[in-house]
C-alpha positions in Angstrom: 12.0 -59.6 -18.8 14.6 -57.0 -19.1 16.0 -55.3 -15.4 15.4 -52.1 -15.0 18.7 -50.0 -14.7 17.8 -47.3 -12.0 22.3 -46.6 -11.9 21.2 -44.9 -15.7 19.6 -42.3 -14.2 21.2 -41.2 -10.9 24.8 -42.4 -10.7 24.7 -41.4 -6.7 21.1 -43.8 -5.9 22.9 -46.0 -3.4 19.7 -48.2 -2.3 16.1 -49.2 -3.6 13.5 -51.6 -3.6 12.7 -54.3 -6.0 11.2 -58.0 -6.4 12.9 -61.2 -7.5 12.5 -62.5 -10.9 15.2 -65.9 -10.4 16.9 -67.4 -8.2 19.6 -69.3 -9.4 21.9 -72.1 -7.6 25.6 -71.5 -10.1 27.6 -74.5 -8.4 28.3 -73.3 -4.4 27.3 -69.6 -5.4 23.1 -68.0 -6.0 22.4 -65.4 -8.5 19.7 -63.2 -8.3 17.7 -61.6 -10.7 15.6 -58.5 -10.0 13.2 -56.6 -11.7 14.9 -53.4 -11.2 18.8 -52.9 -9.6 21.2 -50.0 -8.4 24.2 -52.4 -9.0 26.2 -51.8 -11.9 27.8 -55.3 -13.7 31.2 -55.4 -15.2 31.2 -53.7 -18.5 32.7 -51.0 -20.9 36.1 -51.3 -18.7 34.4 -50.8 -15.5 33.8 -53.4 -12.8 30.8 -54.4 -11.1 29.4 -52.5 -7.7 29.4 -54.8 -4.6 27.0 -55.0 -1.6 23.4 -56.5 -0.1 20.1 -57.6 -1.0 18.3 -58.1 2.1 14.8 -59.5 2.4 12.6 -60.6 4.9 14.3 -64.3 5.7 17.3 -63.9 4.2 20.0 -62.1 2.4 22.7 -61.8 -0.5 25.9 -60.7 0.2 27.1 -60.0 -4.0 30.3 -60.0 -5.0 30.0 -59.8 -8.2 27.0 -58.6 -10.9 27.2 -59.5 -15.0 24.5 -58.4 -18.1 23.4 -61.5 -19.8 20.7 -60.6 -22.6 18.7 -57.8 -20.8 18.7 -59.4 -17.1 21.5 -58.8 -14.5 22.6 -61.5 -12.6 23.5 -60.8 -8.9 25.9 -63.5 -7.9 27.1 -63.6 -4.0 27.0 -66.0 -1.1 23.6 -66.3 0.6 22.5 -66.4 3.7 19.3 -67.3 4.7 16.6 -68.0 1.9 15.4 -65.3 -0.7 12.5 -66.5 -2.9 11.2 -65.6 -6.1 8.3 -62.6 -5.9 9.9 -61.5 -2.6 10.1 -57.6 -2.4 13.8 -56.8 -1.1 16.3 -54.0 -0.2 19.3 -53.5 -1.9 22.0 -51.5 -0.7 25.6 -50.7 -2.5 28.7 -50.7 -0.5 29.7 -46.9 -1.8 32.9 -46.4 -0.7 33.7 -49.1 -4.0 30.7 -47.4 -6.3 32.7 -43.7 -6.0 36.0 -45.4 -6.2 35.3 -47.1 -9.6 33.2 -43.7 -10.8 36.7 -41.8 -9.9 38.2 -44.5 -12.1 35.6 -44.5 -15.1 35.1 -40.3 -15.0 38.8 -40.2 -15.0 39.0 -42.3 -18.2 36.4 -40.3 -19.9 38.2 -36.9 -19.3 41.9 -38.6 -20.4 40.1 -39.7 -23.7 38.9 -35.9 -23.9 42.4 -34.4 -22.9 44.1 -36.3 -25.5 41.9 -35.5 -28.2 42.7 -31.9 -27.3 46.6 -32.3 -27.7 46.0 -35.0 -30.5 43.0 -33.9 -32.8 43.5 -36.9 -34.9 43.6 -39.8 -32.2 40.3 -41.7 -31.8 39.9 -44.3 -28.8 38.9 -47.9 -29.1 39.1 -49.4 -26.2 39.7 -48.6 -22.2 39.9 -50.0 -19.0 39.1 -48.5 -16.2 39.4 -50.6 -13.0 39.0 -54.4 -14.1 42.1 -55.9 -13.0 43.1 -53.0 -11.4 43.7 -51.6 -14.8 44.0 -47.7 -16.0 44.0 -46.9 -19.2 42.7 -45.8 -22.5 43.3 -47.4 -25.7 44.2 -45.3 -29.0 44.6 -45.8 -32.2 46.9 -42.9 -33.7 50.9 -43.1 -32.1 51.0 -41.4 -29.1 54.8 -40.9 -27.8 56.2 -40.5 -24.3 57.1 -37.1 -25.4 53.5 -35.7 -25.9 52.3 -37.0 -22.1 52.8 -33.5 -20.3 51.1 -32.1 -22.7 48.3 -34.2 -22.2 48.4 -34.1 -18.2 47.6 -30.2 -18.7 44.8 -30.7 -20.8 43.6 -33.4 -17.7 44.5 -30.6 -15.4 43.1 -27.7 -17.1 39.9 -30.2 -17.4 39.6 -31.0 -14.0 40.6 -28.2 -12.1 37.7 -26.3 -14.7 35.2 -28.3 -12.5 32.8 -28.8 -15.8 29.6 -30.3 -15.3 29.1 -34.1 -16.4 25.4 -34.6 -18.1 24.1 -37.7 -19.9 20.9 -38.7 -21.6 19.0 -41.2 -24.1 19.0 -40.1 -27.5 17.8 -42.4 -30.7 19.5 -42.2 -34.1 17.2 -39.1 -35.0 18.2 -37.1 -32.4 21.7 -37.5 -33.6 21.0 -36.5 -36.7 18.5 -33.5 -35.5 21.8 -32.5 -33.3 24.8 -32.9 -35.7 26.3 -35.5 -32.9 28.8 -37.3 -34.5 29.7 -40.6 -32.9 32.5 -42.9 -33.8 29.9 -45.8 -34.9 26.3 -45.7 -36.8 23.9 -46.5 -34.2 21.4 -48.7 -35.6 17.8 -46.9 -36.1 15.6 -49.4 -33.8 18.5 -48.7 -31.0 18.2 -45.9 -28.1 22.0 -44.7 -26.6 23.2 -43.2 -23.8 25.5 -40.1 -24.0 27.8 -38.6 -21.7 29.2 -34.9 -22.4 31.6 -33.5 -20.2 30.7 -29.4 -20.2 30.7 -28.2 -24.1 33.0 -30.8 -25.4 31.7 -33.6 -27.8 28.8 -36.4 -25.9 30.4 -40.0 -25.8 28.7 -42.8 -26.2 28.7 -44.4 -21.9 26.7 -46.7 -20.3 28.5 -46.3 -16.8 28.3 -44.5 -13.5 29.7 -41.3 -13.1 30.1 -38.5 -11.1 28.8 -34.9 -10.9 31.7 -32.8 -12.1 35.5 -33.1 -13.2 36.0 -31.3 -10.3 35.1 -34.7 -8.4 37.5 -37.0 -10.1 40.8 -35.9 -7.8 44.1 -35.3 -9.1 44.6 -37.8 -11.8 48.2 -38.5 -13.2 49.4 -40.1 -16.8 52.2 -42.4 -15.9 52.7 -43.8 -19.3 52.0 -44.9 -22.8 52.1 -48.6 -24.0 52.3 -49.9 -27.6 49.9 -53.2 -28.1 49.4 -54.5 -31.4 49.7 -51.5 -33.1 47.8 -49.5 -30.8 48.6 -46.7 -27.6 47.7 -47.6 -24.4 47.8 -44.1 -21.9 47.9 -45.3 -18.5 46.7 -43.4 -15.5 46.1 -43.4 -11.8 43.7 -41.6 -9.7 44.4 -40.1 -6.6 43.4 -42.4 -3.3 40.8 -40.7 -1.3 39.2 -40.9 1.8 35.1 -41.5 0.6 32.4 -39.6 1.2 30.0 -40.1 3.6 27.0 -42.7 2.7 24.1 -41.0 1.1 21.2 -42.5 -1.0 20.5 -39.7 -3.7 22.1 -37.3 -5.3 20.8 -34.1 -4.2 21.9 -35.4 -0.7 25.3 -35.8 -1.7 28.2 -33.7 -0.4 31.2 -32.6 -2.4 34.2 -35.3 -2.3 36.8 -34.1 -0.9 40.6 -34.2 -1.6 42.1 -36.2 1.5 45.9 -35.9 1.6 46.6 -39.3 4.0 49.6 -40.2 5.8 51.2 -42.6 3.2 50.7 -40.3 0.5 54.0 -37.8 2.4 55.9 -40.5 1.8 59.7 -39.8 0.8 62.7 -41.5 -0.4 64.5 -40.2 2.9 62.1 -41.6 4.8 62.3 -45.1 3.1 65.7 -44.9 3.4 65.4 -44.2 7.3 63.2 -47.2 7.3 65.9 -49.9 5.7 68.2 -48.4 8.1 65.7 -48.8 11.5 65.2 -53.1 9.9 68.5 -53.5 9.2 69.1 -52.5 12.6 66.3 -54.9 13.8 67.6 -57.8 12.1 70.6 -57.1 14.1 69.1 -57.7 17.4 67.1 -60.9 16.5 70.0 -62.5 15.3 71.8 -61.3 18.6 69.0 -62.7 20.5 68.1 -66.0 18.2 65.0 -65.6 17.2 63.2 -68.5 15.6 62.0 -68.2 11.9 63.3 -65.1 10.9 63.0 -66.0 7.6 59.4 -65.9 7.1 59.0 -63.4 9.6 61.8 -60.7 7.4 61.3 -62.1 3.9 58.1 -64.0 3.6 54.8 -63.0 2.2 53.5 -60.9 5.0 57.3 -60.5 6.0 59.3 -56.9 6.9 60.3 -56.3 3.3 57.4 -57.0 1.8 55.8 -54.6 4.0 58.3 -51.7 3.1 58.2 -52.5 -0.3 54.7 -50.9 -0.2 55.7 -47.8 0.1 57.1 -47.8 -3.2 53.3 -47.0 -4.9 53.4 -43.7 -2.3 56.6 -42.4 -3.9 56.5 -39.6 -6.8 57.5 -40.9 -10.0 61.5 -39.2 -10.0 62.2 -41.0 -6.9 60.8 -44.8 -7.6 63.5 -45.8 -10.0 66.6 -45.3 -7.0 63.7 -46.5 -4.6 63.7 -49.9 -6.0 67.6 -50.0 -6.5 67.7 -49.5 -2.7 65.0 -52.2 -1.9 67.1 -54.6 -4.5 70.1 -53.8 -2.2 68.5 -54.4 1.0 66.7 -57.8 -0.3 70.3 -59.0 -1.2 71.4 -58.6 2.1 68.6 -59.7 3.9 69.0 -62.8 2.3 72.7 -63.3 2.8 72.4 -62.4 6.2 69.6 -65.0 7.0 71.3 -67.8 5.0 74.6 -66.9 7.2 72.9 -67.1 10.0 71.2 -70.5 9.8 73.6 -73.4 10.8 72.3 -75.8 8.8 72.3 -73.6 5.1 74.8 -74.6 2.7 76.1 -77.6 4.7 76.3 -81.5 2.9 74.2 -83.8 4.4 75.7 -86.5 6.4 73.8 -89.3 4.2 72.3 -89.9 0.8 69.9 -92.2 -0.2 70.1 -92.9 -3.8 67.6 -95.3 -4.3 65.3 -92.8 -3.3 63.1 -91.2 -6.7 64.0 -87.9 -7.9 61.8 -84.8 -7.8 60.0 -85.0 -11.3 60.4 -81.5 -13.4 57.2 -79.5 -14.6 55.6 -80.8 -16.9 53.3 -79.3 -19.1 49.9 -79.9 -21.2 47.1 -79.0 -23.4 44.6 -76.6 -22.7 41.9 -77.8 -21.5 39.3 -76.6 -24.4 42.5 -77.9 -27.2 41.9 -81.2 -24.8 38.1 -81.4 -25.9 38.6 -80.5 -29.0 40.8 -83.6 -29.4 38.6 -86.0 -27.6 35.7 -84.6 -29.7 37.5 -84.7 -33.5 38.5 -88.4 -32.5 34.7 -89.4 -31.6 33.6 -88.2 -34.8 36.1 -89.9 -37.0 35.6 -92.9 -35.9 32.0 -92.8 -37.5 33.5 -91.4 -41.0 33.3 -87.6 -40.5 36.3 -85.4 -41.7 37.9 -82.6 -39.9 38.2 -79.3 -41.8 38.6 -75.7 -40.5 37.1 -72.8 -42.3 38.0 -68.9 -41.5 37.0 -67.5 -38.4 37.4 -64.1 -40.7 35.0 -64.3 -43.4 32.0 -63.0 -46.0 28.4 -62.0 -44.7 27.8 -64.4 -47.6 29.1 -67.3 -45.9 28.1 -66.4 -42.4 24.6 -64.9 -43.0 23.2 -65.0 -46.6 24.5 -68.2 -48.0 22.5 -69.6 -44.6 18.8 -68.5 -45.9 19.4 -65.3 -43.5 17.5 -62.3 -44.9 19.4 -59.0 -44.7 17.4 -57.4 -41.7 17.8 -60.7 -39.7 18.8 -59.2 -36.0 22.3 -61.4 -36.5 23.4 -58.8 -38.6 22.8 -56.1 -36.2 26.4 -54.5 -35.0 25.5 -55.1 -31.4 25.4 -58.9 -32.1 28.4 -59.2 -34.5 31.4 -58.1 -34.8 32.1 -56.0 -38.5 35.1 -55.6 -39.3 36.4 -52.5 -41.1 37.5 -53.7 -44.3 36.5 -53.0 -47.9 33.3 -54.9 -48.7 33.0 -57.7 -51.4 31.4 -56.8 -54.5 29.7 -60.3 -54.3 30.1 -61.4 -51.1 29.2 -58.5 -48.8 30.8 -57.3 -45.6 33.3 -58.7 -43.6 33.0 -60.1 -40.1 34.2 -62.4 -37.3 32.4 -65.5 -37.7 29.6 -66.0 -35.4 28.9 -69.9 -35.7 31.1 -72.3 -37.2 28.3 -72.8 -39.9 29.8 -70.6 -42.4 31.6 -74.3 -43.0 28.7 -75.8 -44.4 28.6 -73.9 -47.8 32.6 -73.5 -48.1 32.4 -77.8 -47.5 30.1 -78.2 -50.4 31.7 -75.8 -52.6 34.9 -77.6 -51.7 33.7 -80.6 -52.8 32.7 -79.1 -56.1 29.0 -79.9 -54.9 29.2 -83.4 -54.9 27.9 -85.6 -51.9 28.6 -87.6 -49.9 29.7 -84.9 -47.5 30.6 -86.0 -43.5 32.7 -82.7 -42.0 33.4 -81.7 -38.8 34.3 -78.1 -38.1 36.3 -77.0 -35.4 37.0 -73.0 -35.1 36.9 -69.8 -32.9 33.5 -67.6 -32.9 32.8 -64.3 -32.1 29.8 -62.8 -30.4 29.1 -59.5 -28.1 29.0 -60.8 -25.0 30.7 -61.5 -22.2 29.7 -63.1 -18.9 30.1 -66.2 -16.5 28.5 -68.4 -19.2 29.7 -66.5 -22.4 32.8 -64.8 -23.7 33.4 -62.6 -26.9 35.4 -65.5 -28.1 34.6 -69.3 -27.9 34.9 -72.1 -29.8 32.0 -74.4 -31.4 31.9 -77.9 -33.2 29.9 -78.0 -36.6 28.6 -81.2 -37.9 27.3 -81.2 -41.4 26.1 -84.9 -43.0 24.9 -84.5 -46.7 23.2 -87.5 -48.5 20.6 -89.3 -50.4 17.8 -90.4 -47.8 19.7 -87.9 -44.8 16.3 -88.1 -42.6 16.0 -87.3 -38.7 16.6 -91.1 -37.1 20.5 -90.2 -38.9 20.5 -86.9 -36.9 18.9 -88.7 -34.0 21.2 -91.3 -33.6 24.4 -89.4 -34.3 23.7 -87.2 -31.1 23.3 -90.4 -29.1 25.9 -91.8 -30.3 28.4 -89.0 -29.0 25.8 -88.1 -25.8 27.4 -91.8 -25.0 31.2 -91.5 -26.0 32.0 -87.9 -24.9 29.8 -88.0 -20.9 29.7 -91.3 -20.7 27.4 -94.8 -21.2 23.7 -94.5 -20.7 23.4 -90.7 -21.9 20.6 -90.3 -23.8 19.9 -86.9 -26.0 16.5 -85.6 -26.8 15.4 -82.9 -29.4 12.9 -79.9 -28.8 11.4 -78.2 -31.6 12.7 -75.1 -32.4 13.5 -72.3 -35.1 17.2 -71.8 -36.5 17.1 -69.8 -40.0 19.6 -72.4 -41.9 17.5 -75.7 -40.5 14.2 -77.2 -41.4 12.8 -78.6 -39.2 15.4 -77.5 -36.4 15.7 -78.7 -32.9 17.2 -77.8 -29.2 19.7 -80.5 -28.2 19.6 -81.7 -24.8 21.5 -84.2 -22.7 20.5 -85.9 -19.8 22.4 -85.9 -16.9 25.2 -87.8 -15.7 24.4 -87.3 -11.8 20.6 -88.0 -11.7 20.4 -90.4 -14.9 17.8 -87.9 -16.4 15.4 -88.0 -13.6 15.9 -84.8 -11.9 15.8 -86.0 -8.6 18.7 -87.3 -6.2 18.2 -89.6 -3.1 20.0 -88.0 0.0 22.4 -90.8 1.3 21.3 -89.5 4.6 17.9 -89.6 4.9 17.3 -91.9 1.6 14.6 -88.8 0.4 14.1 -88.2 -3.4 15.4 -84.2 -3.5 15.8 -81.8 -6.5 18.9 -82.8 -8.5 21.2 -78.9 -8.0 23.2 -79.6 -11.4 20.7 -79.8 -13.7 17.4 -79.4 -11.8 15.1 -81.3 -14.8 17.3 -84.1 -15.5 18.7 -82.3 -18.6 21.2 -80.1 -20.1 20.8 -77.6 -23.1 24.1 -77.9 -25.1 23.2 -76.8 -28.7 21.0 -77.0 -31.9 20.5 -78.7 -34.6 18.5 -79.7 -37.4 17.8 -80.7 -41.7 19.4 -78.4 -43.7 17.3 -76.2 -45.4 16.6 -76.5 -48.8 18.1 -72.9 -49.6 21.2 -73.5 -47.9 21.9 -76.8 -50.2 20.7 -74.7 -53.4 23.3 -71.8 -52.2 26.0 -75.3 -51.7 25.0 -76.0 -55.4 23.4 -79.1 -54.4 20.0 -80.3 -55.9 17.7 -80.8 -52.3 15.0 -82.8 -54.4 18.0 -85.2 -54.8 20.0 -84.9 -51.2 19.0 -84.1 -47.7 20.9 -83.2 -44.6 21.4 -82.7 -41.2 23.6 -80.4 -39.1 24.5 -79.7 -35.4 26.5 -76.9 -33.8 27.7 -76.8 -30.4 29.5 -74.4 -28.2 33.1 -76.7 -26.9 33.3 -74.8 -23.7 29.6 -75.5 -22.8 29.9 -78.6 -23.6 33.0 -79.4 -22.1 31.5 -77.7 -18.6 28.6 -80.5 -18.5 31.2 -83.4 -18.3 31.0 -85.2 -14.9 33.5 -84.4 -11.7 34.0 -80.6 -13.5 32.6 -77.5 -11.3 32.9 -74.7 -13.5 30.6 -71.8 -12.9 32.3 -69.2 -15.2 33.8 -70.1 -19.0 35.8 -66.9 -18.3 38.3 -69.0 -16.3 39.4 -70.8 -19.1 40.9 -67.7 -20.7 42.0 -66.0 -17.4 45.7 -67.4 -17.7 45.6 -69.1 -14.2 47.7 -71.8 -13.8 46.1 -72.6 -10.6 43.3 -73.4 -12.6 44.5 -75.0 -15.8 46.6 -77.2 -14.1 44.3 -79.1 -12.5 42.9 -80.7 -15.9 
């Protein structure tokens, strides 16, 4: 059941009622989903509101909220118990809600100011507060040069104090209304607009606030070149928020808060370096123990000071940071002088004792998998090949028995790339699955079984959330034969249930319905904690209780299934002669399920954190 999205309709609703649908236990964390929410989730560039859902015996505290397939999932600590069916409160923490609409309105009324100074530039991407990001993503050159011009479009856009409107509008109404937008909105599909006074509606599914007039002062420190596209970069102005109100006709204008570090100057840094230089002085006079930490460590004097570099205007940063270099330089020398025992020899040397070992590096975790997978399946005759991860709608939707209004070709599930389309072969696309393989293998093979492949390559899908990204990776199995029958299939996911998590892991099929697979099946694996049962006994009390990992006594990892008749014919195989089976699993799914591993979000894999990949 999809969650109603009450933020749609009034940007400034800051608390409402609803029931829980789920409750979900993600590994240390609970998500809850609710019929109905006020909390935005991370999307379109803008992050995820924050706060409580209270009920009557306990309460959520959320950190963080995602869109997963029509429900939103509100993941925070919990305290207390919260049930499903129990009618709750939830409230936003707004001081973060008007912070990130200042962020997103911002964005919106950059893209619009640039399109004023640059008629032909067109945006494709933005960020507006993940990561503590600003910016909006061109396509057309934008240079350093053209930036004032485009700060007094923002200006004269702001300081105009336009009016911010929004509604749902189908593909008719487009039409009805001359809208152009920069995509063909599909006609089964309703979208949200945003217009900003008279200028052109934007496609938006965001919170935002009442006027341009609200946004602040908002400044365009720069232009970045990425892959062949322009990157403006902007900040917003730090305020001082409103006061909490729960609707909009209630809420007060914001107000433009001038606070003290904002009157920051690069005299009165400089006064500063002088008073801690002048400090340092006197605790060396006086001894003081640890100065290191307590002048140069994380929390230390400098680091403080070197805060005040973000309140500087943008002429005096550049000397700014020469005169923090300067004073860092002689911190240090002046700490290192003043500590006895720097620089001097120790009075003995054991040599038989090891050496500190050097970094060393490894293989991603996910290239780890796919190692330990491609080995598994070689050793029982299969072949690894890698098809494009670019490639034909033939391949990835027709040549698979999928009809042309199958809802995998709809531009919300796939990503289309704009390219000139194949006389024969169709449109372009990422690949969703890894089973475009299966035709490419038997053409490959000029048609001629036997055919054992393995396929081992990036997909693409529109979504991304703690248990999917936009890009993954996926195994494909594909076994062509005479007398292929469902035991082979069977046994073959038993087979690496057992070598990949472990002896005594059984697999078990579930009917199911997959376009390119007669009969097709749902793939489970039983788990490695409760042996399949679903229940754990408590060491403590020696009481049977609910296993948390898998909470049945299986995992979901993938489907499978015969190959469908079609799909051999478009293979140029005979399927009164051969039969065939094939499987297709997502690797960091399946990876996730391995026993020890506490993952509760695939997006860490991709997040660059050596913290993280280091410990695998």
């Amino acid at each position: 059941m999809p969650t109603e999205l009450l933020y749609l309709t009034d940007s400034y609703l800051q608390t409402a009622s609803a029931k829980i649908l789920d409750v979900q236990d993600l590994n240390g964390q609970t998500a809850v989903i609710l019929d109905r929410t006020v909390f935005y989730p991370q999307g379109g560039g803008q992050p995820a509101d924050q706060g409580r859902i209270m009920g009557e015996l306990g309460s959520l505290q959320v950190s963080h909220v995602s869109y997963n397939s029509g429900e939103v999932l509100h993941n925070g600590q919990l305290e207390g118990q919260l049930s499903v069916g129990d009618e709750v409160q939830l409230v936003i923490e707004w001081p973060v809600r008007l912070r990130q609409m200042q962020w997103h309105t911002a964005g919106h009324i950059l893209d619009q100011a640039v399109k004023n100074t640059l008629p032909e530039s067109k945006s494709v991407d933005g960020n507006h507060g993940i990561g503590k990001k600003l910016y909006v993503e061109f396509s057309a050159p934008i240079h350093a040069a053209e930036l004032a011009a485009i700060q007094d479009q923002l200006n004269s856009i702001i300081e105009a104090n336009l009016p911010i409107t929004f509604e749902m509008v189908t593909k008719d109404q487009l039409v009805e209304r001359h809208i152009h937008l920069p995509f063909d909105l599909p006609g089964n599909k309703s979208l949200r607009i945003v217009q900003i006074g008279e200028y052109p509606p934007m496609p938006d599914g965001g919170t935002q606030l009442h006027t341009t007039g609200d946004t602040l002062p908002v400044l365009v420190t720069g232009v970045q070149e990425k892959e062949g596209k322009y990157r403006v970069v902007y900040e917003v102005e730090t305020v001082v928020p409103a006061p909490s109100v729960t609707s909009q006709e209630e809420l007060p204008p914001v107000q433009n808060v001038t606070t003290t570090s904002q009157t920051q100057s690069l005299e009165t840094l400089v006064t500063s370096i002088a008073a801690l230089k002048q400090k340092l002085e006197s605790d060396l006079s006086h001894q003081e123990p640890d100065l290191i930490t307590k002048y140069l460590g994380k929390k230390g004097h400098f680091n403080e000071l070197a805060k005040l570099l973000r309140e500087l205007s943008t002429s005096d940063r550049r000397q700014a940071g020469q005169v923090l270099n300067e004073l860092k330089l002689n911190l240090e020398t002046k700490l290192h002088d003043s500590n006895p025992t720097a620089g001097s020899e120790p009075s003995w040397v054991d040599l038989t004792v090891p050496g500190i070992t050097p970094p060393v590096g490894h293989m991603h975790p996910i290239s780890q998998a796919m190692e330990e997978i491609t080995g598994i399946f070689e050793r029982v005759g299969f072949t690894r090949v890698r098809y494009p991860e670019v490639d034909w709608d033939w391949y990835v939707f027709t040549a698979l028995n999928m009809p042309p209004n199958h809802p995998a070709r709809d531009e919300w599930e796939t990503f289309f790339v704009a390219a000139a389309a194949s006389p024969d072969k169709g449109q372009m696309v990422l690949t969703t699955h890894t089973s475009n393989g299966q035709v490419r293998e038997m053409e490959r093979l000029h048609s001629q079984p036997p055919i054992r492949m393995i396929n081992i390559a990036r997909c693409y899908r529109r979504q991304q959330d703690a248990t999917h990204t936009q890009m993954f990776h996926q195994f494909e199995g594909l076994v062509v034969d005479k007398g292929i029958n469902i035991q082979n299939l069977k046994g073959t996911l038993d087979y690496f249930a057992e070598a990949f998590y472990g002896p005594g892991t059984k697999s078990r099929i579930r009917p199911f319905h997959f376009q390119f697979t007669e009969p097709s099946f749902e793939v489970d694996f039983s788990c490695h904690i409760c042996n399949g049962t679903g229940l754990v006994t408590d060491p403590d009390t020696g009481e049977n209780t609910k296993c948390k990992f898998c909470k049945s006594g299986w995992h979901e990892v993938g489907g499978a299934g015969m190959v469908h008749p079609n799909v051999l014919k478009a293979g140029g195989i005979n399927p009164d002669e051969y039969t065939g089976f094939a499987f297709g699993w997502g690797i960091e799914r399946t990876y996730t399920l391995k026993q020890g591993l506490n993952i509760d979000d695939i997006r860490l894999f991709y997040s660059g954190d050596l913290r993280f990949l280091e410990q695998f």
